[in-house]
C-alpha positions in Angstrom: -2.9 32.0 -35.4 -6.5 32.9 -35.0 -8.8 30.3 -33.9 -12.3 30.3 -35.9 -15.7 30.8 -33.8 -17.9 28.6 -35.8 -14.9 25.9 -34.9 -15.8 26.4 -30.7 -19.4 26.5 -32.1 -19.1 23.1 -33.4 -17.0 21.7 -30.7 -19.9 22.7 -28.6 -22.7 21.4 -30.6 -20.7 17.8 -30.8 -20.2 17.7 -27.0 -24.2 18.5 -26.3 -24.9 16.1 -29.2 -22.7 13.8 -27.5 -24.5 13.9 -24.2 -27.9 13.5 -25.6 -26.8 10.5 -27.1 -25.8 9.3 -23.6 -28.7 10.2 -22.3 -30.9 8.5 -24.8 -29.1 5.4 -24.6 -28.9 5.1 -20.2 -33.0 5.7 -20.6 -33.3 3.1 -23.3 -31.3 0.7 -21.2 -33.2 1.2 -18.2 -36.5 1.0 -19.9 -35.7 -3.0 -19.7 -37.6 -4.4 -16.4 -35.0 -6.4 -15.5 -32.4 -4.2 -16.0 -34.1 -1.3 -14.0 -34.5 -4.8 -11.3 -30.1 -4.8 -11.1 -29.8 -1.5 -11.2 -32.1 -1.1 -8.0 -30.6 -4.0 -6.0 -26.6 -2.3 -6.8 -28.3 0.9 -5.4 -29.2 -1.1 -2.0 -26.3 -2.7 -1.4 -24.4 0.7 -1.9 -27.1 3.2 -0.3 -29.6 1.4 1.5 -33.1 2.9 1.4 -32.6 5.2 -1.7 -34.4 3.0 -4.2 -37.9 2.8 -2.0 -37.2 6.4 -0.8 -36.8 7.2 -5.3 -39.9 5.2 -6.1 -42.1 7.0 -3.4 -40.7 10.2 -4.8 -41.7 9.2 -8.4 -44.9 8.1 -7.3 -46.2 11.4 -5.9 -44.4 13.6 -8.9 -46.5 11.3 -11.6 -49.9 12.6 -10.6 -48.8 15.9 -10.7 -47.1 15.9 -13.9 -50.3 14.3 -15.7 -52.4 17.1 -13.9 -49.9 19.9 -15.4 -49.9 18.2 -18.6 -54.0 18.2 -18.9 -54.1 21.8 -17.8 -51.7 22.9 -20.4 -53.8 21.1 -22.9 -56.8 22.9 -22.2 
């Protein structure tokens, strides 16, 4: 029995359709202040230092990225 292509095709799109979904709904969860507030004090008790260490990170990318983004635009 041969197996169709536009079958693996749609598999495919429903597993990438499927992860943008997750996606979309872990950033709309932890657009919520006091969510993003737990989330940060679970990553301290597991790995200390990685949430200060992340928001430094993020802090110095920001700039950058509204540069690039005004450049672009020009």
């Amino acid at each position: 029995m041969e197996t169709n292509d536009a079958d693996g095709s749609r598999d495919m799109l429903y597993l990438v359709g499927g992860l943008a979904l997750l996606i979309a709904g872990a950033g709309l969860i932890m657009a919520h202040p006091a969510v993003r507030r737990q989330v940060r004090n679970g990553l301290d008790r597991v790995v200390p230092g990685i949430p200060e260490n992340l928001s430094h990170g993020l802090s110095t990318v920001v700039p950058d990225l509204q540069r690039y983004l005004r450049l672009r635009s020009m």
